[in-house]
C-alpha positions in Angstrom: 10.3 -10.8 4.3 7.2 -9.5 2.7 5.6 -6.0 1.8 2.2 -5.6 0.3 0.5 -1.8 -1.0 -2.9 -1.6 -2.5 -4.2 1.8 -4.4 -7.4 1.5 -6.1 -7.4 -2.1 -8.0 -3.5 -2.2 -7.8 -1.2 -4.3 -5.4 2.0 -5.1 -5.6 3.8 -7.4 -3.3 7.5 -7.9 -2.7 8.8 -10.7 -1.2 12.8 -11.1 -0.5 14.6 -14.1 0.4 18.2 -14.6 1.3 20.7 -16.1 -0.3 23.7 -16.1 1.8 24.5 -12.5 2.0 22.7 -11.9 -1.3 19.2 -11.2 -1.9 16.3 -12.6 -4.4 13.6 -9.9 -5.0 10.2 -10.8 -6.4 7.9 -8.1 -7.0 4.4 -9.0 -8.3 0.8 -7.7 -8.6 -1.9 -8.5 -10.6 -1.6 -11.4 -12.7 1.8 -12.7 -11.4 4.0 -13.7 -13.5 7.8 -13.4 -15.0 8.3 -10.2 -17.0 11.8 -9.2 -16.5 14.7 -10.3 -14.3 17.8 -8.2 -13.4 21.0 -8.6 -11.5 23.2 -5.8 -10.1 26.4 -6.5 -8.1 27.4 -4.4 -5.4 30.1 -2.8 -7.3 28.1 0.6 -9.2 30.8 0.7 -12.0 29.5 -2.8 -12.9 26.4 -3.1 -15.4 23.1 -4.4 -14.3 22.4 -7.5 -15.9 18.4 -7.5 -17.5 16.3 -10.1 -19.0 13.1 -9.5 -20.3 10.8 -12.1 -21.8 9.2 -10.8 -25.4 5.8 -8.6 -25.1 7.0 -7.6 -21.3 7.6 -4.5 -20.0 8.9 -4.9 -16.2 12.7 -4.7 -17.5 13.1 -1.0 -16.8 11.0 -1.3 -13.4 13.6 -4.6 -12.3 17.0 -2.7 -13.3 16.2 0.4 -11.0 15.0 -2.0 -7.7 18.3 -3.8 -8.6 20.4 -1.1 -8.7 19.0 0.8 -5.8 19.1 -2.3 -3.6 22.6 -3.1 -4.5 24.3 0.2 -4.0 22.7 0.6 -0.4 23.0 -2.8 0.8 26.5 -3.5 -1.4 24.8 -7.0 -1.9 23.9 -8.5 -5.0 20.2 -8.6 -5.6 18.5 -10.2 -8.0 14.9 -8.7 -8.7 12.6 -10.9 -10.6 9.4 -8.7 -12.2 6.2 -9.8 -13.0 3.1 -7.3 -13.0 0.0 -7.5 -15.0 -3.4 -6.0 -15.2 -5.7 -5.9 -17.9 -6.7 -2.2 -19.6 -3.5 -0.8 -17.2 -4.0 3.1 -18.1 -0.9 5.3 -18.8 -1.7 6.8 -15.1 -1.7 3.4 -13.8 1.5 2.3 -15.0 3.0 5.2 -13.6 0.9 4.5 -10.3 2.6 0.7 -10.2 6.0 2.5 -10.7 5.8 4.6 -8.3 4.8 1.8 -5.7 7.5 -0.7 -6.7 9.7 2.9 -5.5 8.1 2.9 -2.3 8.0 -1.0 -1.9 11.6 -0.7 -2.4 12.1 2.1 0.4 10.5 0.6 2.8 12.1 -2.7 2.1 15.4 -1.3 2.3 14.5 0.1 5.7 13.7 -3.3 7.2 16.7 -4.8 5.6 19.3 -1.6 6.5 17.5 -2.0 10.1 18.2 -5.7 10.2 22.4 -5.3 9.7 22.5 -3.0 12.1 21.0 -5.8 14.2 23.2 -7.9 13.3 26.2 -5.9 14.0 25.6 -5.4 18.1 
């Protein structure tokens, strides 16, 4: 499954694979790369696991597709983040956060569409 938005010079993509009944997120744009990765488990008491490699700055973006994927799908998901631009202006980074929200949305969509599928 894959989702693509383009504002100006910025797209992100998302791509999701299953793993069994969990899910492996990527979101990218730019300069694709590995920024951040977290991991949140179904359960919302638990704590969402981040990673974030030195000089990045995708760990807050990573935790909150996590989280939100999890607690509506009560699925692990593991989102891996990776998004660079050169020059990326405060309004920018706010524009790329505000995609990854809606990338997320309509991702969730698709996949809350797809059990409901499954279920007839």
């Amino acid at each position: 499954m894959r989702f693509c938005l383009r504002r100006g010079r910025l797209k992100l993509e998302l791509r999701v694979q299953h793993l069994g009944r969990d899910l492996q997120v990527v979101l990218s744009g730019g300069a694709a790369h590995l920024g951040a990765v977290a991991l949140a488990a179904p359960d919302k008491t638990s704590e969402t696991a981040v990673f974030v490699l030195p000089g990045h700055r995708e760990d807050q973006l990573a935790r909150r597709m996590a989280r939100r994927m999890a607690d509506v799908l009560k699925r692990a998901v593991c989102v891996s983040a990776g998004v660079h631009y050169d020059d990326i202006s405060k309004k920018e980074i706010a524009a790329v956060e505000r995609m990854a929200d809606a990338l997320t949305e309509r991702c969730l969509t698709a996949l809350t569409a797809e059990q409901k599928d499954a279920t007839c």
